[in-house]
N, C-alpha and C positions, 0 to 999 in steps of 0.2 A: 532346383537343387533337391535331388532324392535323396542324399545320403551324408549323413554330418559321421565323421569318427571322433569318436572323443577318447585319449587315452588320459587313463585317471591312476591316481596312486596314494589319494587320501590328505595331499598337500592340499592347504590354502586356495594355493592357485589354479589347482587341477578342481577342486571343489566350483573356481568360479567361473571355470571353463565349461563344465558342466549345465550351470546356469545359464550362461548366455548362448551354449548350445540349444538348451531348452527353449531361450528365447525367439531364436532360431526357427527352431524346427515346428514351434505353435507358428508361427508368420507363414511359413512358405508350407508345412505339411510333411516334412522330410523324416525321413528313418534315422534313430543314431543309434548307430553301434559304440558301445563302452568298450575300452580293452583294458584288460592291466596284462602290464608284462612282468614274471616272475624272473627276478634276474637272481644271482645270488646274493648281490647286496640287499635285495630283499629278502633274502631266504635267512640272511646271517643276523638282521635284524633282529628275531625274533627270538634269538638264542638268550636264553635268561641272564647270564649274566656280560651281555654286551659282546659287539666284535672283538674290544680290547682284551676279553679273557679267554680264547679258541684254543680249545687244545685238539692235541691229534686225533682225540679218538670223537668225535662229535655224532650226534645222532640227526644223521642226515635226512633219515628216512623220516624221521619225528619233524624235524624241523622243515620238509620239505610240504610233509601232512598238514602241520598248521600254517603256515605262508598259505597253501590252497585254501583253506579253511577262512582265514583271513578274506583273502581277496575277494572269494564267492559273498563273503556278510559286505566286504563295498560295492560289488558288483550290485549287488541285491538292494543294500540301501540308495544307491546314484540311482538305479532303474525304477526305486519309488517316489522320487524327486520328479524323475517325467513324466509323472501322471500317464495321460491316454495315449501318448506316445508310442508310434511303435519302434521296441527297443528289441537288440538283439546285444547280447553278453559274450566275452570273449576271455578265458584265459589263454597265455601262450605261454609256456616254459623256457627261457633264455639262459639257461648256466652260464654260456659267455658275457653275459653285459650288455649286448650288443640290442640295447631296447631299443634307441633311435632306429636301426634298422629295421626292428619287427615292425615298430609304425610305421617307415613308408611300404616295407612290404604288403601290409595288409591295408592299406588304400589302397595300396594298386588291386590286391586280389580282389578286395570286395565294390571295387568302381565309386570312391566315397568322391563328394566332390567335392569336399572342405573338411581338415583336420581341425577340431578346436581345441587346442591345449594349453593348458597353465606354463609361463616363462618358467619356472622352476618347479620343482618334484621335489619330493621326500629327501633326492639324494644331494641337495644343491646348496652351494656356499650362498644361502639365500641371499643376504646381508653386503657379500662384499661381489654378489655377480649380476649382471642385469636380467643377461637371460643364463638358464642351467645350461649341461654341456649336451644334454638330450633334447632340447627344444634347438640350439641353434643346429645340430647336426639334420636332426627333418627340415631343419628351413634349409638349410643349403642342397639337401637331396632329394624332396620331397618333389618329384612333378603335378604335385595338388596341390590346390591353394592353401596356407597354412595361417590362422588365424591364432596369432597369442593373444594368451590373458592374462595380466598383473593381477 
């Protein structure tokens, strides 16, 4: 196994995916690439006073600044979690949502040969679902092996 991807987004679960990626990758030797995918529910996150208060005129370009801003300090902190590791960092921009697709996209392009991802992400009825709606979408389209983590 050369290649673990791990998509991360500061949940819980993506945190212990992380982990046991690390676990991983000390055993067999393997590369992990970290991704976060910027969607817009992460972009809208970070608006001061919540999704609940959007109005028309928002400041996108600001809001799009700090999401990257953000994500580069997780990227940066997951990638000092794996120590000697050799790690390679990925932001990708998804305005439509459509994150389950950037992850299997990017296994295929980068030849990973095991996704490890946390059941649920930032965006998931954690509580009332087993797995989120982005984790079970890579299992059912993912032609990599996809390894969840509660």
């Amino acid at each position: 196994m050369k290649t673990i991807l791990v998509p991360i987004d500061g949940s819980e679960n993506s945190e212990r995916a992380l982990l046991k990626a690390k676990e991983l990758a000390d055993y067999v030797g393997s590369k992990v690439i970290l991704l976060n995918v910027l969607s817009l529910v992460s972009v809208i996150s970070y608006y001061p006073n919540g999704a609940g208060h959007i109005q028309a005129k928002l400041d996108w370009t600001g809001l799009l600044r700090k999401a990257k801003e953000k994500s580069q300090e997780l990227l940066e902190k997951s990638k000092q979690q794996l120590g000697n590791l050799e790690v390679e960092t990925m932001i990708i921009e998804e305005p439509s949502g459509r994150v389950a697709d950037v992850i299997v996209d990017v296994a295929e392009e980068k030849n990973a040969d095991l996704i490890v991802m946390g059941s649920n992400g930032m965006g998931s009825l954690k509580r009332r679902l087993y797995l989120g709606s982005v984790t079970t979408k890579v299992l059912h389209t993912a032609k990599k092996p996809v390894m969840v983590i509660q």
